[in-house]
C-alpha positions in Angstrom: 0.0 0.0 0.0 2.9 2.4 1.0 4.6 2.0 -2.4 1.8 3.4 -4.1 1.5 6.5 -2.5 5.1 6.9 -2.9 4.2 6.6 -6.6 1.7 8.7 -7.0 3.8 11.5 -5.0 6.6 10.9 -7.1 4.4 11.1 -10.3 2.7 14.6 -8.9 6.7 15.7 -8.2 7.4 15.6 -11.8 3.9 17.5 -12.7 4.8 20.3 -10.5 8.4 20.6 -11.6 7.0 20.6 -15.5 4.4 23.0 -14.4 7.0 25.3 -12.6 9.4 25.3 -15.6 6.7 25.9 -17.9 4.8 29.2 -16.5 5.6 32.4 -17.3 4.6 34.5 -14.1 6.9 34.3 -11.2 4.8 34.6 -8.4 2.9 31.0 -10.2 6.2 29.7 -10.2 7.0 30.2 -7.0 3.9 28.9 -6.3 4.4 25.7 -8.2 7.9 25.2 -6.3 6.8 25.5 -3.3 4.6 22.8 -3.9 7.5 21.2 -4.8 9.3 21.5 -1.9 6.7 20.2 -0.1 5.8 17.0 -1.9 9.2 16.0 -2.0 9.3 17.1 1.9 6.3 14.3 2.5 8.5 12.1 -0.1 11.3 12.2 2.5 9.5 11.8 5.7 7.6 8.7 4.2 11.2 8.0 3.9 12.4 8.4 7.4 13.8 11.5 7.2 11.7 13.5 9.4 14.3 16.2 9.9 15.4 16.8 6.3 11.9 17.1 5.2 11.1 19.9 8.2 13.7 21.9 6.6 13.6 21.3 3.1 9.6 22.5 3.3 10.5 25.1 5.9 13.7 27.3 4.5 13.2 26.7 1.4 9.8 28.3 1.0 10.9 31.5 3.0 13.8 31.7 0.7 12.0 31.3 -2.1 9.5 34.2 -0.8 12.7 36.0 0.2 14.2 35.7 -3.5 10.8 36.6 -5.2 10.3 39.8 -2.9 13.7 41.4 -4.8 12.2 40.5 -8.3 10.0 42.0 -11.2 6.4 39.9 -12.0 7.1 38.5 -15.0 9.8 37.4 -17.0 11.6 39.3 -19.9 11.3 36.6 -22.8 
């Protein structure tokens, strides 16, 4: 049962990474990466490692916000 919710969390990882490489606006794509950080945050705690995923989901997202905060809306191409 376990490996098929690993599955379908790995499946919606690579979604959200094609979606996030694939938007134009920044704020969507730090949307989408978030996301990302969090799936493969649950990814690692089915894993074991409860501690890796805490921070993974935590820093990264507050960086990411961080990063976005300095930036223009949309992208130049």
């Amino acid at each position: 049962m376990i490996w098929q919710l690993e599955l379908a969390l790995f499946v919606m990882l690579i979604v959200v990474a094609i979606i996030a490489l694939e938007v134009r606006d920044l704020v969507a794509a730090l949307a989408a990466l978030t996301a990302y950080s969090f799936i493969a945050a649950a990814l690692l705690a089915m894993m074991g490692a409860v501690d890796v995923a805490s921070l993974g989901a935590g820093i990264t997202g507050v960086l990411l916000v961080g990063g976005i905060s300095l930036m223009r809306r949309r992208s130049v191409d």
